[in-house]
N, C-alpha and C positions, 0 to 999 in steps of 0.2 A: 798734940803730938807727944810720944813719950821720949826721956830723954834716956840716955846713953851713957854708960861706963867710961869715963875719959881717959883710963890707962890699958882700956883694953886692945889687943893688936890688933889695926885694920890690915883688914882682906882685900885682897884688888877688885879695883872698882867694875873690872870688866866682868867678874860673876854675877854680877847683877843681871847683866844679858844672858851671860848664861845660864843662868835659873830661867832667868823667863822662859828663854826657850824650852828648857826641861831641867826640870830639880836633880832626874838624876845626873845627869850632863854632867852639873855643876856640883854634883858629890866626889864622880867619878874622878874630876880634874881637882876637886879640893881636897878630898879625904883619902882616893889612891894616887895623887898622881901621874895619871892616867891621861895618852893624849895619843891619838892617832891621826894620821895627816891623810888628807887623796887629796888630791886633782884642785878641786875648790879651795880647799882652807891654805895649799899650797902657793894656789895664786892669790889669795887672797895676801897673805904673809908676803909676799914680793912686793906686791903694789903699796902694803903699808909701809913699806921698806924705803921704797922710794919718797913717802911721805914724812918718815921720823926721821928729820935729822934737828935736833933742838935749836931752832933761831928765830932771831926778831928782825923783821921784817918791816919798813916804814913805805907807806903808801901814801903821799898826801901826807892830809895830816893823822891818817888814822896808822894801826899796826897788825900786824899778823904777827901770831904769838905760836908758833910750831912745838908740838910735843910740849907744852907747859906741866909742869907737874905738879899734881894738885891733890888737896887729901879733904876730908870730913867728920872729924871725931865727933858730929852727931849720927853722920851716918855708919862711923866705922870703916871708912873703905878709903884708900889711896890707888891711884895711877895717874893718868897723863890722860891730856887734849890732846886731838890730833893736832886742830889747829882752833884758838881763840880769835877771833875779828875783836880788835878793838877801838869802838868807831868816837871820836873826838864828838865830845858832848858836855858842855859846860854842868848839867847835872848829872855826869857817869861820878866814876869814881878814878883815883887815883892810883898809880901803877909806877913801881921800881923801873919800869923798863923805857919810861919815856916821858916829857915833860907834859903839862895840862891834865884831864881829865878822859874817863873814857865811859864809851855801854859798851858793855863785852856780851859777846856773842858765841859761843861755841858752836864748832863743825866738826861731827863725827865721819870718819872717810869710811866706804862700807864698798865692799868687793860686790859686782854686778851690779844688776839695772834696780831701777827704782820697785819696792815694792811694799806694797801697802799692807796696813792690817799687823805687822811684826812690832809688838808693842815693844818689846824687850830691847828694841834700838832705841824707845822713844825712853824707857826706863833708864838706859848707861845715858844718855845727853841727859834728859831730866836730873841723874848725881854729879854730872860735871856741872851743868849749872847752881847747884847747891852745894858744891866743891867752893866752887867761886865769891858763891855770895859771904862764904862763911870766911874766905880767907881775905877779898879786898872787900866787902861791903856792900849796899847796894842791893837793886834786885836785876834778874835776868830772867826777862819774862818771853823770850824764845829762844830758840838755836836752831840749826840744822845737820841735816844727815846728808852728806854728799855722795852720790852711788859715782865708783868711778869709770865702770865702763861705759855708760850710760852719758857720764857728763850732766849729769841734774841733782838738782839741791830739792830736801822735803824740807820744807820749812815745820817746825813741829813750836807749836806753844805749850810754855810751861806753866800748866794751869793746875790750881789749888788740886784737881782727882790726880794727874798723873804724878804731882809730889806727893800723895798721898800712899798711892802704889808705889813708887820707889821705897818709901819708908817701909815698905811692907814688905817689899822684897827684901830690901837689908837685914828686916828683923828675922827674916825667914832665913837669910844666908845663914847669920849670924849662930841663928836656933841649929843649922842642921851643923856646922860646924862646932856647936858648945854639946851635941848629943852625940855626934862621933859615928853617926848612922847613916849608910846610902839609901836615899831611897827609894824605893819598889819598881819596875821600869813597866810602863804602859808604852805598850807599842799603837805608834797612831801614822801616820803619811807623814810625819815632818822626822820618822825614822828611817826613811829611804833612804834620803838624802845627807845625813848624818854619819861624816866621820868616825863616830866612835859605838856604831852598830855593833860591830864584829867586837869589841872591847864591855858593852851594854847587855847584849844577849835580852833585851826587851821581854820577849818570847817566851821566856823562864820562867816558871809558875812561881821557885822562890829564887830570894835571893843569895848570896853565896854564905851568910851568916845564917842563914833559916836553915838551910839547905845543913850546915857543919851541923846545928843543933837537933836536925831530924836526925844526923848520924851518928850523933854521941847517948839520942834518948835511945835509938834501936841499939845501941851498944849495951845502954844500962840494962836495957830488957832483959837481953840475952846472958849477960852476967847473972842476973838475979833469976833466973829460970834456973 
């Protein structure tokens, strides 16, 4: 694995999902600024609302670690756990927040029912868990994704390919944000459904930077005629 610039600024960890889903997505929200809400992402912001409030939580003898905030200057990227499990384990690791030993476990909370195949979830849990190992030790060799309407947990294992893929996405954020470039929008069926349609223009032959530079060469043309 390649290493990483240790004074360079991490980017939120949650663009990670969002590239997965779509690079431009993740230009639009990194490079413009750019975010438009409906129906979905709205509930969705609610119910994680009700989920972040930062505390620790003691069950037994294990803990629930709410909104934990975590970063990864190999991968570049900071945010928060929804929620950490940290389950008492004579070979876990040790934790500021509570006496003994723990295996920690991260739980991404994700708006609607379970659904299979959306790698890009299994991508953001895959850097929380490498959040983790980097800041208390240790390895964290699953997590899960909990759908809240639904009430069901994907249990997701974090296995050598999908760390492999995460590093790859990061190096990808990282590239499209050190080039300063949105890029190019393929319109596919997971455009339907997408908040930031109407902000995206998929559709568009170019982009709005191709598009200025087709207007400034017909400019020069016409000057030089």
């Amino acid at each position: 694995m390649p290493s990483f610039s240790a004074d360079r600024e991490l980017f939120p960890l949650s663009w990670l999902a969002q590239y997965g889903y779509c690079p431009r997505r993740c230009g639009l929200l990194a490079l413009d600024q750019a975010w438009v809400e409906n129906a979905e992402t709205a509930a969705g912001r609610l119910q994680h609302q009700r989920v972040h409030t930062a505390r620790v939580e003691q069950k037994g003898e294990d803990l629930l670690l709410y909104e934990l905030s975590v970063f990864s200057r190999f991968l570049g990227v900071n945010g928060k756990c929804d929620c950490v499990e940290a389950h008492a384990a004579p070979d876990g690791v040790a934790l500021p927040y509570g006496e003994g030993r723990f295996r920690l476990h991260p739980v991404e909370y994700k708006h609607g029912s379970v659904r299979k195949g959306e790698e890009e979830y299994h991508i953001q849990l895959c850097a929380q868990a490498m959040c983790l190992e980097e800041q208390f030790g240790g390895t964290v060799p699953t997590g899960a994704i909990f759908y809240i309407n639904s009430h069901r947990r994907d249990e997701v294992a974090i296995t050598p390919a999908l760390r492999e893929k995460t590093v790859e996405t990061a190096q990808k954020v990282q590239a499209l944000l050190t080039q300063d470039t949105l890029p190019i929008g393929r319109y596919s069926a997971k455009c339907k459904k997408c908040s930031m349609l109407s902000v995206c223009q998929p559709q568009w032959k170019y982009t709005t930077k191709s598009y200025c530079r087709s207007l400034w060469q017909l400019a020069l043309g016409e000057v030089e005629e």
